[in-house]
C-alpha positions in Angstrom: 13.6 -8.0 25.4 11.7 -10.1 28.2 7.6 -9.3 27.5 7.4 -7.8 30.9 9.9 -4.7 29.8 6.4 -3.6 28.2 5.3 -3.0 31.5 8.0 0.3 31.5 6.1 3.5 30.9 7.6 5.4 28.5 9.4 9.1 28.8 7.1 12.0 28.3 9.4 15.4 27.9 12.6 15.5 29.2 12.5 17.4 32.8 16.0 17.8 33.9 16.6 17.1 37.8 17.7 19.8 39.7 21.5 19.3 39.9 23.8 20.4 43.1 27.2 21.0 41.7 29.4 19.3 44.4 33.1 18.5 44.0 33.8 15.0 45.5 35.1 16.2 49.4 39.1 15.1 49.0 39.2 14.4 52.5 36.3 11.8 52.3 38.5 10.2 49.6 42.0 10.2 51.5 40.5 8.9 54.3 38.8 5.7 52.0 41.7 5.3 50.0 43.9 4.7 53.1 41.5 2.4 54.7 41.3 0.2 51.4 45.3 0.5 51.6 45.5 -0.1 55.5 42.9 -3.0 55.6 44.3 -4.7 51.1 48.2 -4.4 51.6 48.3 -6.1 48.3 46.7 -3.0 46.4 50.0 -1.5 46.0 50.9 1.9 46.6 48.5 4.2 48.8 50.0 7.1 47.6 49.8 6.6 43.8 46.3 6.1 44.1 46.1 9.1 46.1 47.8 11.2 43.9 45.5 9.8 41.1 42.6 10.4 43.1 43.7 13.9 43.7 44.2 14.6 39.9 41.0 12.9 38.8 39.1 15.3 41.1 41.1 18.6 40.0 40.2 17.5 36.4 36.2 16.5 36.7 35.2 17.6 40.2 35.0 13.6 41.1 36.6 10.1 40.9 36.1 6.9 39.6 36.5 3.7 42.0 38.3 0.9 41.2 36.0 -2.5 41.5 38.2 -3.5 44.2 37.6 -0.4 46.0 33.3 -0.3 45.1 33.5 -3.9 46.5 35.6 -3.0 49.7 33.4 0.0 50.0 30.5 -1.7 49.7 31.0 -4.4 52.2 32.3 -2.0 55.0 29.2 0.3 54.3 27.3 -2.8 55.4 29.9 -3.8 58.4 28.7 0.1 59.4 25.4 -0.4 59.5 24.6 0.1 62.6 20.5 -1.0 62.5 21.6 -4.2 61.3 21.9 -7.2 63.4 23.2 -9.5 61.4 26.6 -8.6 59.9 28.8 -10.9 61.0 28.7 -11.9 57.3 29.6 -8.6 55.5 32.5 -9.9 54.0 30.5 -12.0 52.3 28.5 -9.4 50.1 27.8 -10.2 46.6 29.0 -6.9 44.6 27.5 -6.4 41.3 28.6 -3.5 39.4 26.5 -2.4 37.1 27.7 1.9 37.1 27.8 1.6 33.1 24.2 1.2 33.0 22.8 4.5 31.3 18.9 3.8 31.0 15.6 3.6 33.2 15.1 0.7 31.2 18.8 -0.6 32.2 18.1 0.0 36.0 14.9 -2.2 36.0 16.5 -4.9 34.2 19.5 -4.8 36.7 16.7 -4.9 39.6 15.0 -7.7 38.6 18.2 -9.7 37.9 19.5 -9.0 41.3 16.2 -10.4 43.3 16.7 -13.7 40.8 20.3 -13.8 41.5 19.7 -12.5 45.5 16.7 -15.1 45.8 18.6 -18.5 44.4 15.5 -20.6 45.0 15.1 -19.8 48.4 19.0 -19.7 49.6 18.9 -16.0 49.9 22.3 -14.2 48.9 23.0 -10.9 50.7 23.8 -8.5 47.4 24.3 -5.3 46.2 23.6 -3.9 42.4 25.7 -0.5 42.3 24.1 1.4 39.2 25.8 5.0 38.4 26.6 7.5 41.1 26.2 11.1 41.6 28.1 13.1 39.7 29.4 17.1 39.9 27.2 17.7 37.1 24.4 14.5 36.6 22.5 13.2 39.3 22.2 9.6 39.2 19.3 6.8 39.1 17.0 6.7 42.3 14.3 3.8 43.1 11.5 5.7 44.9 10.7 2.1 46.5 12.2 1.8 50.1 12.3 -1.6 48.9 12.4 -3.6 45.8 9.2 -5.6 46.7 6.4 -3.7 48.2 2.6 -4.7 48.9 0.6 -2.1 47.9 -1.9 0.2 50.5 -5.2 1.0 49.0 -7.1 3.3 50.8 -11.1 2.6 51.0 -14.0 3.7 53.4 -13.6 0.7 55.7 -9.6 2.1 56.1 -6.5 0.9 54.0 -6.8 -2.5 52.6 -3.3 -4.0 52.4 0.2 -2.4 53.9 -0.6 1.3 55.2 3.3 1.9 55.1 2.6 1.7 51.1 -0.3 4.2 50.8 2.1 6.9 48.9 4.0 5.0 46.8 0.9 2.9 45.6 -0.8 6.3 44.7 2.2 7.4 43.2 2.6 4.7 40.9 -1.2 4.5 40.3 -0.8 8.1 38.9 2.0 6.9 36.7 -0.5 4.9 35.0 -0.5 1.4 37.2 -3.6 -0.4 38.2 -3.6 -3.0 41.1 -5.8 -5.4 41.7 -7.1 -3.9 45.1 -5.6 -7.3 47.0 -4.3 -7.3 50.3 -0.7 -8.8 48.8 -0.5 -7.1 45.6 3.3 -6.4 44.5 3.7 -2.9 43.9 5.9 -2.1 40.2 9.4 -0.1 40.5 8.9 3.6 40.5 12.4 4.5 38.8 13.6 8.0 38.6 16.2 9.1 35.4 18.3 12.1 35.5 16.1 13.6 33.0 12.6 12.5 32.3 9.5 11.7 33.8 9.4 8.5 36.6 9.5 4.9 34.9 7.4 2.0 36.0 8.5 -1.6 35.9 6.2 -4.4 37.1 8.1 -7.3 38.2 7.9 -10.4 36.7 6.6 -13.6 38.6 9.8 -15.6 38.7 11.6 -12.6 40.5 9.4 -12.5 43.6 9.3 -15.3 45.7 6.3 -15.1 48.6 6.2 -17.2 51.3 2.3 -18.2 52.3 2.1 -18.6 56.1 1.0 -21.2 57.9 1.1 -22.3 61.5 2.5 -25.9 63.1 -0.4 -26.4 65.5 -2.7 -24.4 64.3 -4.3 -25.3 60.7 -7.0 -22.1 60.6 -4.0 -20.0 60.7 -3.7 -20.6 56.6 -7.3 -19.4 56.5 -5.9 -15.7 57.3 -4.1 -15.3 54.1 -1.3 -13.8 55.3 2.3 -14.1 53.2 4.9 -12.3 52.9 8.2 -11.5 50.4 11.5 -13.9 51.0 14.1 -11.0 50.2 14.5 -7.6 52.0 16.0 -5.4 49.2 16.1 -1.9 50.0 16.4 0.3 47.5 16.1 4.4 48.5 19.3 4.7 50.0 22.3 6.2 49.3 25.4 4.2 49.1 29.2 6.3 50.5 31.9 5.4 49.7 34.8 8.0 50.3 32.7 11.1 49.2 31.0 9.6 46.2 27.3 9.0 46.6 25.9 5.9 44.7 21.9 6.8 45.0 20.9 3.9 42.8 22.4 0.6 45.1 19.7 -1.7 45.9 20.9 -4.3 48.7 19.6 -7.4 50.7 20.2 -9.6 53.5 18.0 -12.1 54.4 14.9 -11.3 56.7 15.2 -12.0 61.0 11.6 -13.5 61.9 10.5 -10.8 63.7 11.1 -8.3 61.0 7.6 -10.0 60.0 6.2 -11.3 62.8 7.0 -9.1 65.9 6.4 -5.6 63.3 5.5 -6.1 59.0 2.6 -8.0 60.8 1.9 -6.6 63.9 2.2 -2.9 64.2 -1.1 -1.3 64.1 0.0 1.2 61.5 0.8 -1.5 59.5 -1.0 -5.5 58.8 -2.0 -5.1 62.6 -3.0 -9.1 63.1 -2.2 -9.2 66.7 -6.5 -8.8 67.3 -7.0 -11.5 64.3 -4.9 -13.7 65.6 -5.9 -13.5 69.1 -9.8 -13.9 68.5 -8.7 -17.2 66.6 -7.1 -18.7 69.3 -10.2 -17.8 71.8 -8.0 -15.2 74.2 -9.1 -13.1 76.6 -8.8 -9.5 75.3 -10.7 -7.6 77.8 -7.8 -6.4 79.6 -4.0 -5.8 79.0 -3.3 -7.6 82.3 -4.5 -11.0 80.2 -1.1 -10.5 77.8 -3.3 -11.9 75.1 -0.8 -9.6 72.8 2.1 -11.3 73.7 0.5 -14.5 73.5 -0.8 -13.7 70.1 2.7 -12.1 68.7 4.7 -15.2 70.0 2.4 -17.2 68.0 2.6 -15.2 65.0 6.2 -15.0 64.8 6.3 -19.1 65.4 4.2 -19.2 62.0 6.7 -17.0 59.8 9.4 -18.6 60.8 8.1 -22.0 60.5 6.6 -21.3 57.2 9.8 -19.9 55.9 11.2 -23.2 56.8 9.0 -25.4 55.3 9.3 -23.7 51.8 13.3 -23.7 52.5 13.5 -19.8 52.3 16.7 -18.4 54.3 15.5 -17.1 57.6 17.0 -16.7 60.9 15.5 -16.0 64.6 16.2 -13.3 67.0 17.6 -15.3 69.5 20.4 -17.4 67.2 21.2 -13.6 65.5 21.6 -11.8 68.6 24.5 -14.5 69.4 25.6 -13.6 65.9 25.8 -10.5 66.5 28.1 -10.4 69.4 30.4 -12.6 67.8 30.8 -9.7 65.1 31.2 -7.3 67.9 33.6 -9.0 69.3 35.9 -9.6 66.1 35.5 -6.4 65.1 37.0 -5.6 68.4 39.8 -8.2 68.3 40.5 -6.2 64.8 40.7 -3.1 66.5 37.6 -1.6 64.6 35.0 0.5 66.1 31.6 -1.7 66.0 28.5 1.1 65.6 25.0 0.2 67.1 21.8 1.8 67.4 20.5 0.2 70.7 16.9 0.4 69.4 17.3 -1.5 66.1 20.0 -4.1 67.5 17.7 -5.1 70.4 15.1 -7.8 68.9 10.8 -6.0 69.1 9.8 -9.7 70.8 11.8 -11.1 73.8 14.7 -8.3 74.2 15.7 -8.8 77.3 15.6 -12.7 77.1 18.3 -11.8 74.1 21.9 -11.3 74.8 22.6 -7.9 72.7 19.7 -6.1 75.1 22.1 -6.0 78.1 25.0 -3.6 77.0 25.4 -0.4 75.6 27.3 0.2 72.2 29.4 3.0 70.1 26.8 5.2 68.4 29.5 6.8 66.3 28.6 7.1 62.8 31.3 6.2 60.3 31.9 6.1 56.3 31.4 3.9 54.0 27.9 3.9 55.1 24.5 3.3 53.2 23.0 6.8 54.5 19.7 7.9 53.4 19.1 10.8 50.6 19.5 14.4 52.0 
């Protein structure tokens, strides 16, 4: 057992989750079944697996998906996503399936191997671990992380020192018995919730967090600010859907668009909020808004992440080279006859929209299945 398992706070006395007896909804699982069919011809027959489907749920109120189908399912859950930018590469999704794992113990271990296995030394791999669904009578596994790596929020009398997103959680696992250090970039440990049982915490080793410090090309004071930030964007509290089954426990990356860190992580007054830092470094005028020291000081900012994450080799892309991506997708998935969600808001880049090509069109804001949804 790796030393840093010891980390994982034992069970007190079993408290059973409230359960909601659902049946799986047959028509959510016709309707996934024929799309795996419609989009694998070589699967075989549609309606055998149907009619197994359709047995299995009679029997135990669910189903059980074939790999092929979790992977499928998977992948279009992530071609649905329609906050993300950059999935012109869903069908290249890593798919681990880990639904045999029956522990808290089991889940961390599967977490930390997937940001080894997702982080591959810098060449981030987009991937998805799939631990047990929800079941008619179990609930399954859920992270209480929105992501795998967090930087913990500490509040203090001079306001929160570190990421104010993270004030909750960081109290939350400091009740569960966790101490942090009180830094401004301290990795928060996975809060991990069982069926039955009281919430599990797993610090995460060194090796499986790879931080990226920040530095700028022109600028050498910008190291002085300490700022750094995480090379994979795993998130981790949402539920994945596959044709009526609900995986709660399915931790997935990409790999992170510079502004994700520079234009908002970084920048957003409710959150690092450096846009004054950085502006009082460079010697801007920031006695009035008509001055656009802001924009001055965000272009700059977002120049340092993504030259940093360049220097240390860590996947990263910008929001001008993904925009372009991202109508290539659109336009394939069009060519294939697919409906190609969006959510104007989150496609269009926070730095430089309308200087991007996705900010001048509108898009289908249907929502479809398989989806990654979060928890009702």
């Amino acid at each position: 057992m790796p030393t840093w398992i010891k980390s994982l706070r034992p069970f007190d006395a079993p408290a059973a989750r409230t359960v909601v007896r659902r049946t799986t909804d047959l028509g959510e699982a016709e309707r996934f079944i024929r799309l795996f069919h419609a989009e694998n011809p070589s699967a075989g027959n549609a309606y055998a697996r149907l009619r197994d489907v359709a047995r299995e749920v009679a029997r135990r109120g669910t189903y059980t998906h074939t790999y092929e189908e979790l992977e499928f399912g998977a992948r279009v859950a992530w071609r649905n996503s329609n906050r993300c930018i950059g999935r012109l590469y869903w069908r290249s999704l890593k798919v681990r399936d880990r639904r045999q794992v029956g522990t808290a113990e089991g889940v961390a271990l599967e977490c930390v191997a997937h940001l080894r296995e997702a982080t591959g030394k810098g060449k981030i791999r987009p991937t998805v671990t799939v631990l047990p669904p929800d079941t008619p009578t179990l609930p399954g596994f859920r992270i209480l992380n929105d992501q795998l790596i967090r930087y913990a929020g500490y509040r203090t009398p001079d306001g929160v020192r570190g990421d104010p997103a993270n004030v909750a959680l960081t109290e939350t696992a400091t009740g569960l018995g966790w101490r942090g250090r009180g830094g401004r970039f301290d990795v928060l440990p996975l809060v991990i919730r069982p069926p039955a049982g009281e919430p599990l915490l797993c610090n995460l080793p060194g090796d499986a967090v790879l931080e990226v410090p920040l530095t700028h090309p022109d600028y050498p004071w910008f190291e002085e600010l300490g700022l750094r930030w995480h090379a994979v964007p795993a998130i981790s509290d949402m539920c994945l859907e596959i044709g009526g089954i609900c995986y709660p426990c399915a931790p997935f990356n990409g790999w992170y668009m510079g502004t994700e860190i520079g234009a908002r992580n970084l920048a957003d007054e409710d959150r690092y909020d450096q846009l004054g830092v950085v502006a009082e470094r460079l010697g801007l005028d920031t006695s009035s808004e008509r001055t656009l020291w802001r924009d001055h000081a965000l272009v700059e900012l977002n120049v340092a992440v993504l030259h940093s994450f360049e220097r240390a080799g860590v996947s990263m892309t910008d929001h001008h080279t993904e925009s372009r991506r991202f109508l290539t997708h659109l336009s394939r998935e069009e060519q294939a006859g697919r409906v190609c969600p969006a959510d104007w808001s989150w496609i269009v880049p926070p730095l430089s929209g309308s200087a991007t090509p996705v900010f001048h069109r509108y898009y289908d804001t249907r929502v479809l299945t398989p989806a990654f949804v979060h928890h009702r």
